[in-house]
C-alpha positions in Angstrom: 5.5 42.7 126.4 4.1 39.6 124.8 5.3 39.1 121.1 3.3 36.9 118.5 6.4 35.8 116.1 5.2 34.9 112.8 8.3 32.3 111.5 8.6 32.2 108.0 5.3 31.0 106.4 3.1 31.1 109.5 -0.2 32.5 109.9 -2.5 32.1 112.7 -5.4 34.4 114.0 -4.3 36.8 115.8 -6.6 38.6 118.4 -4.3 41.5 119.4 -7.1 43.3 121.5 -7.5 39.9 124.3 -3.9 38.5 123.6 -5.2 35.6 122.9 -5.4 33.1 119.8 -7.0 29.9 118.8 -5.9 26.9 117.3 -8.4 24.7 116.3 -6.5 21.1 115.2 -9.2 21.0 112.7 -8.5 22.0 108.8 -12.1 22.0 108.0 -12.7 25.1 110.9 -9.0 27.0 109.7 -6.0 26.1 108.0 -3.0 26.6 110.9 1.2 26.1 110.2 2.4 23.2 112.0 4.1 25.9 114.9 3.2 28.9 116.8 6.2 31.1 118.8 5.0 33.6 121.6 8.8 35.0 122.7 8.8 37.4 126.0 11.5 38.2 128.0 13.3 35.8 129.2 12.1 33.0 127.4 9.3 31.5 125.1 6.6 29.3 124.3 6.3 27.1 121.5 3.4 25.2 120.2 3.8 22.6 118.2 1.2 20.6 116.4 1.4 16.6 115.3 0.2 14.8 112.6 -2.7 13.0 114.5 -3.5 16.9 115.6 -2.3 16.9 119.2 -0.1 19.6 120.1 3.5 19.7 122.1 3.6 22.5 124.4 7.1 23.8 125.0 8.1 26.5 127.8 11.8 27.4 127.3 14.2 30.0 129.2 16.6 31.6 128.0 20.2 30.9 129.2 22.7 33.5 130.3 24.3 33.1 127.6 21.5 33.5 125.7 21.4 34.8 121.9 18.2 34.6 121.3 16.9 37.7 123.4 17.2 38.7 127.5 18.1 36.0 129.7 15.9 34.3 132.2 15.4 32.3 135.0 12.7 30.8 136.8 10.9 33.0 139.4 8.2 30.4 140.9 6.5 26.7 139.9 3.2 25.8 139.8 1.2 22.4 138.7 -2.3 21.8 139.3 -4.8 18.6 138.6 -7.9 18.3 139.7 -9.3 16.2 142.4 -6.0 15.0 143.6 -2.7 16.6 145.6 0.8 17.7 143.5 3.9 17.0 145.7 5.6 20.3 145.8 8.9 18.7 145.3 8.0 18.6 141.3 6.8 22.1 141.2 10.5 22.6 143.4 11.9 21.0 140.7 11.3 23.4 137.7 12.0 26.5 140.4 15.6 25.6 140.2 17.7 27.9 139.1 19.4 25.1 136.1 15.5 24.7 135.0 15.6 25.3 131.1 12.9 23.5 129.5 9.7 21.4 130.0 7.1 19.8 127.5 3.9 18.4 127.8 1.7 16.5 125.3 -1.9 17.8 125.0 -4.5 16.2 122.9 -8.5 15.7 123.1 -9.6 12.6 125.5 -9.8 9.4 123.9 
């Protein structure tokens, strides 16, 4: 079941019927708390935005030791870019079974 965790003063738009939410980077089109939590079994997402309105992505399992909900592990990797070949050995590299956490830096083209 996907969760949408509200920490203490957030508040984003939630649009419960799609799963799905927006964030805009953009104070003028909505106000938005500097991070958003979607928890699931296993593990969670966490989006975090920067001053200069770019946003860290975060995708985090939970250890077996875990306190913060079920454990998990890694099941299978994918990366895709277009117009140009992904050695499988990276992918490989987050299906291990040690994988725990990978972030990626997304903002709008300069």
């Amino acid at each position: 079941m996907l969760k949408f965790e509200r920490g203490e003063g957030m508040n984003f738009s939630n649009k419960s019927a799609k799963g799905e939410f927006e964030l805009y980077g953009d104070k003028e089109k909505k106000i938005e708390k500097p991070i958003t939590v979607i928890k699931f079994p296993g593990g969670h997402v966490e989006i975090s935005r920067t001053s200069d309105n770019r946003y860290w992505v975060h995708v985090a399992v939970n250890p077996p030791d875990s306190m913060e909900g079920q454990p998990g592990q890694v099941q299978d990797a994918r990366i895709d870019a277009v117009g140009r070949y992904v050695d499988d050995s990276v992918a490989a590299e987050l299906a291990k079974p040690d994988f725990s956490h990978m972030a990626i830096l997304i903002g709008a083209p300069k």
